[in-house]
N, C-alpha and C positions, 0 to 999 in steps of 0.2 A: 850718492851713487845709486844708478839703478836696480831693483831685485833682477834675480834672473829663477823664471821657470823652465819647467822642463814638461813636456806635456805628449802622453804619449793617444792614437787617438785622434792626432791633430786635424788629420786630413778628414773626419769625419761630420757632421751636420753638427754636430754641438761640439766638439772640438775645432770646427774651423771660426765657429761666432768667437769661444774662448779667444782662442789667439788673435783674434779683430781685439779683441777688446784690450789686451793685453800689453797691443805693440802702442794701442791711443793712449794708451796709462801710462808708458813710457819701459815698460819691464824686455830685458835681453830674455828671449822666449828660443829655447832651443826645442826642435819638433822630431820627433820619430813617423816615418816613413816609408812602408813598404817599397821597394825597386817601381813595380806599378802600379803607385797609389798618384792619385789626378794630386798635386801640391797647389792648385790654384794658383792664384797671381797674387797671392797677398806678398810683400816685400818685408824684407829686413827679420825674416826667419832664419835661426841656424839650423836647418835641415839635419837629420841623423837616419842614416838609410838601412832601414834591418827591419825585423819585428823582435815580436816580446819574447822568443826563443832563442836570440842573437846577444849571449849573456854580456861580450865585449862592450856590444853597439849600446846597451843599456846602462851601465854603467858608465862610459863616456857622457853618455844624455843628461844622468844626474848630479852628474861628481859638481859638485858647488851651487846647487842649486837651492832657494830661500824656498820654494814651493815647487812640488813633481804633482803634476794633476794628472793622474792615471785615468784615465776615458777607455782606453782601449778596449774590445774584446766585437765578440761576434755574434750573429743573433742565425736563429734559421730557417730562415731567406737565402741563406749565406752560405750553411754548411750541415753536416749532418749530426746528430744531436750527439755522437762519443764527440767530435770536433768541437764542437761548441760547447760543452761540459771542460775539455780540456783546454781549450784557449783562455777562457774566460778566470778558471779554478789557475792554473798551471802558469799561465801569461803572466796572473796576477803574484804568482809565488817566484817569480823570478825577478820583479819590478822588483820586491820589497826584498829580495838579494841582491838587487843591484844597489841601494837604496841604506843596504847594512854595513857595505864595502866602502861604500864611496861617505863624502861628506856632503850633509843634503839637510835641509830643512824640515819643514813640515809634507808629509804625504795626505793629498786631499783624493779619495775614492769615489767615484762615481759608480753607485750600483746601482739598482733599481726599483722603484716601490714596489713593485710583484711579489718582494721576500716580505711586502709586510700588508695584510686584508684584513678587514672586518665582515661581517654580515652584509650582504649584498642592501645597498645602499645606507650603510653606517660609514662612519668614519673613520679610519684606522689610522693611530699614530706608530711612534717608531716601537713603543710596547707591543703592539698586535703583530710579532713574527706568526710565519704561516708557514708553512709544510710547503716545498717549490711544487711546482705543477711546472713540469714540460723541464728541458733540456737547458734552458737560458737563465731562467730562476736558480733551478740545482747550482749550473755554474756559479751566479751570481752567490749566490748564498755560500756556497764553499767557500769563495772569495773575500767574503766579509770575515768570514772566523778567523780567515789567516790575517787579516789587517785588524783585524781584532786583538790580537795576538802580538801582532807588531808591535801595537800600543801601548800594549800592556807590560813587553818583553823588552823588545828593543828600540824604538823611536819613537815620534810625535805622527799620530796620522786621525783622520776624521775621514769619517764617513756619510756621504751624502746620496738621499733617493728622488732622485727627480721621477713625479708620477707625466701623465700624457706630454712629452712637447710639442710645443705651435712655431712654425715660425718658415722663414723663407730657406730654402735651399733643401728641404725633407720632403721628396718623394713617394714617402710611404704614410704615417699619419696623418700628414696637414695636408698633404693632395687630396687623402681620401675625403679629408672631412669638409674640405675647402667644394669638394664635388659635388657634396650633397648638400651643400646649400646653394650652388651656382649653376650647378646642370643641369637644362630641360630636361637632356638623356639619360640620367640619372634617376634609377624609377624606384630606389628606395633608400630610406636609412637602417642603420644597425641599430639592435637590440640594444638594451645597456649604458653603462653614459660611464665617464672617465672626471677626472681631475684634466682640467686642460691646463696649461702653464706655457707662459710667451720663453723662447729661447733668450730672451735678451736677460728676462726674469732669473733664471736659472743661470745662467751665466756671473750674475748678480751674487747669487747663493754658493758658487762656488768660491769666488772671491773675497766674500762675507765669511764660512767657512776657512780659509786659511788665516782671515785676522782676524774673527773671534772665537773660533769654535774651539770646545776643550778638545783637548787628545781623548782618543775611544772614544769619544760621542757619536752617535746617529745623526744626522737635520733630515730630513722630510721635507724638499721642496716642490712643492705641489700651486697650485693655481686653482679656478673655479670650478667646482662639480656641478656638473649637468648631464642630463641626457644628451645622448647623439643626437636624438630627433631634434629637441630644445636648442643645440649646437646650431642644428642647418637651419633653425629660424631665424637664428639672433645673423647669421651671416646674411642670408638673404636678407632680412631687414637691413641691412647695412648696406646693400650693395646692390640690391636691385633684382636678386636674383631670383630662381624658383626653388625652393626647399623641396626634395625627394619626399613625392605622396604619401610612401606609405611606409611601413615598419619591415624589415624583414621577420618573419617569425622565430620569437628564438626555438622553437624544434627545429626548425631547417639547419641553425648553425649547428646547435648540439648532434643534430645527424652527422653532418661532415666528418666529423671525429673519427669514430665507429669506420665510415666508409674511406675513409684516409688511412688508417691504420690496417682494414682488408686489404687495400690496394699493395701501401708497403709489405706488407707480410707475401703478398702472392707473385708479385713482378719486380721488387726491391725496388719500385720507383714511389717514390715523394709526390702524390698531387696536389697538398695542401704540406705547409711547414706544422700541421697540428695532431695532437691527438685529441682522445673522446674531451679528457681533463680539462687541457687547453680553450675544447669549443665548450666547454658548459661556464667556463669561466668569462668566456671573451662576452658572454648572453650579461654578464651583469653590470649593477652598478659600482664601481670601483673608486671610493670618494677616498677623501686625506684627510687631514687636518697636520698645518703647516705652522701650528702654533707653535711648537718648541724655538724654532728654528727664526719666527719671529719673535718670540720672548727675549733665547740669548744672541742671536743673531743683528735681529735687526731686519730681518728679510721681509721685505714687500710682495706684492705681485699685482700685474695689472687687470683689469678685464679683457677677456677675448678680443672687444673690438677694439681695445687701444692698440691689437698687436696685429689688426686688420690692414692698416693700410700700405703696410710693406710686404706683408705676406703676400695679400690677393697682387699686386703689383706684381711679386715673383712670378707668381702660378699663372698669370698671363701673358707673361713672356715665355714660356715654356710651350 
């Protein structure tokens, strides 16, 4: 017989790859979805129409479920930092009541490596918690104590940090970065350099994760560390393209901070999603190490340009 998940999240850039993969594996995948959330063309999804505040709707989604992949939550881009403190803390404290009610499997969390840093340009495992910085983190990190807790208390659940993802259908990371290797008009890169990691990778990790991961463990699914700059070269070499000449300064970014935070404070308006914290952070390097996760895992990842040739395909049709 087939598993069946439950996956809330679905309709997002890493929860729409999830349930690609999910429906090819053969798994009954039932999906949570906002009224007007785009549900793509992917077929043979049981749809569940509500959000993470919709305690009925969430509990129908999980009741019988071998694995609940929680994805859901909001970033701000999206909303304002009490909203996105609450969705992400609160959303996630109601899955794991829907989750205690119902009869359910294993719970796999998707948070983010943000809650966990090292020294700009060290390598920080799932040991190296950090102090959240910015409104998405906090959430995030609220999030994990309560599933922490879950695991401890009442169910089986694991937690996973997927650090930068790459991949097709993401607007916001892989556009940008995909731009500064490929746009003549593109006249510079960012400060700092990231864990890049293919969404197929991570997709991987979460599936790896609910068959072998202990209950209450962390995994750290992360990909190659590099500079931005380093990033827009290794694409243009691939591709033909022109790498963005020069660097942005990171004072310029660390400025926006400061001048984001006058602006909100004086006219209540948002010109940037950041504060000072936020822009001194974004200036670094933010590396991983995805060792644990491949010790008891099993988990792989590939390089940048194995995950080049569907990606740039995307961003070209766009």
């Amino acid at each position: 017989m087939s598993e069946t998940a439950a996956v809330t999240g679905a309709t997002g850039f890493l929860g729409t790859h999830l349930c690609e993969r999910l429906l090819e594996e053969g798994w009954d995948v039932h999906a949570l979805a906002r009224p007007t959330s785009d549900r793509g063309d992917l077929e043979g999804i049981d749809w569940y129409v509500g959000d993470l505040f919709d305690g009925e709707t969430l509990r129908s989604l999980v009741d019988g479920a071998d694995a609940v992949f929680h994805l859901a939550g909001v970033g701000l881009w999206s909303a304002d930092p009490d909203t996105v403190v609450r969705v992400n803390r609160d959303g996630t404290a109601n899955v794991l009541e829907a989750c205690r009610a119902e009869d359910v499997g294993r719970l796999v969390f998707t948070s983010t490596a943000g809650t966990r840093r090292a020294d700009d340009g060290a390598f920080a495992d799932e040991t190296a918690v950090a102090d959240p910085i910015g409104a998405y983190q906090e959430g995030k990190a609220a999030a994990e104590r309560l599933v922490d807790h879950y695991a401890a208390a009442d169910g089986d659940a694991v937690i996973v940090h997927p650090t930068s993802v790459f991949g097709p259908g993401d607007d916001s990371f892989t556009g940008q970065l995909l731009a500064m290797g490929l746009e003549p008009t593109m006249p510079a890169t960012l400060p700092g350099g990231a864990s890049i990691v293919g969404v197929s990778d991570v997709v991987d990790g979460l599936l790896l994760a609910y068959e072998r991961g202990d209950s209450g463990e962390h995994y750290l699914l992360g990909g190659e560390n590099m500079s931005y700059d380093r990033a827009a070269e290794r694409i243009a070499d691939y591709a033909g393209g022109v790498p963005a000449p020069v660097r942005v300064p990171a004072t310029a970014i660390r400025a926006a901070g400061p001048v984001a935070e006058g602006v909100h404070a004086v006219t209540g308006q948002r010109i940037f999603p950041f504060d000072r914290g936020m822009a001194a952070l974004a200036t670094k390097q933010l590396f991983y190490s995805s060792r644990k996760a491949r010790e008891e895992l099993g988990y792989e990842y590939g390089s940048l340009e194995d995950h080049l040739p569907e990606t740039i395909a995307w961003y070209r049709r766009q």
